[in-house]
Structures are given as C-alpha cells and as structure tokens.
C-alpha positions, 0 to 999 in steps of 0.5 A, a space after each residue: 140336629 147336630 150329628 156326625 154323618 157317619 155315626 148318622 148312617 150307622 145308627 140308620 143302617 143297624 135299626 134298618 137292617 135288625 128291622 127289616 131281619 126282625 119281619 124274616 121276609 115277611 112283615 112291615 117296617 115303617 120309619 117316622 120321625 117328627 120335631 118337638 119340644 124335646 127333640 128331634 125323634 126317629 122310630 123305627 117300629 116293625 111287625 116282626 120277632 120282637 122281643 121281652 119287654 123286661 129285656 129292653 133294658 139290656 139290648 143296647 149292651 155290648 154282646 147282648 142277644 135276646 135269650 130264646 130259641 136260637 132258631 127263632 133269632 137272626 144271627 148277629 154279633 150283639 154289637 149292632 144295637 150297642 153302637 146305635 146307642 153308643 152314637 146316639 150319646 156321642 151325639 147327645 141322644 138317646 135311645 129306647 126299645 119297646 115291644 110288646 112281647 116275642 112275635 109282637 114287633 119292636 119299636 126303637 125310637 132315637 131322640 137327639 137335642 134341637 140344634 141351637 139356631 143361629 140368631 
C-alpha cells in the first residue's frame, strides 16, 4: 500500500488500543491481514464488549459513543474510530465495523488500494 506512516500508526494504534480496552483484561485479540484482488486487508477482531450491529454505521462519526450502560463502556472521547476512517480515506481506503451483538466481540477490518507497481 501507498500510506502516510504516521497516519499508518495512528490507525493501528486506535483499533489496537479500542481492542485490546474491549476484552476489559480479559479476552483475545487477533490481528490479520492478507493481499487480494481488491486490496490490502487488516482486521482486527476481538472477543470483547462488542457492540449493536445497527450502530455499525455510526461508529466512525465524530463523538460517537455506542449508546448502553455507561459502566459497560471503556471511557473515551468518541474521536478514536473517527480518525481510523478519516486516515484511512486520506489514504484511499476504507473501513468497516461488525459485531454480532453487545458481549459478542467486534470486528474492523481497513481495506486500502494495491499500490501501482513500478514496471
């Protein structure tokens, strides 16, 4: 992939960081990614909180907290996400969020464009 470095770390440091607070010390997070036709693919999948599947949608808004008891929910500011997306666009990507439901873990997986190779 074509990627700004730091945009890079930033992106991989907020879906790390929400995945790993998501498990509340317990739990798995696995990390993965693979090259294919469409592009370059990351996911990264834990086994904690999750979250509505109906809220996917809204999670890469600015502010946005998933709605619930506020005990249930690592604190956070609701910018985290939204900056994964925001660098992955700057980059050409894109990014997408699924759970199965609250207590059944969460999925994000970032796709970005197959750098041109040189000829």
């Amino acid at each position: 992939i074509m990627a700004d470095p730091e945009g890079l770390h930033t992106l991989l440091r907020n879906l790390m960081h929400n995945a790993v607070k998501a498990t509340t010390g317990s739990g798995d997070v696995s990390v993965r990614a693979w090259e294919a036709n469409d592009g370059v693919h990351l996911e990264v999948r834990d086994t904690g909180i999750g979250f509505p599947p109906e809220e996917a949608s809204h999670l890469f808004d600015k502010f946005y907290r998933v709605n619930g008891d506020a005990g249930d929910r690592p604190a956070g500011t609701g910018l985290g996400l939204y900056l994964v997306r925001r660098f992955a666009e700057l980059d050409g990507g894109t990014v997408t969020a699924h759970s199965e439901g609250p207590g059944r873990g969460a999925c994000f997986t970032v796709t970005w464009p197959l750098a041109q190779r040189a000829s």
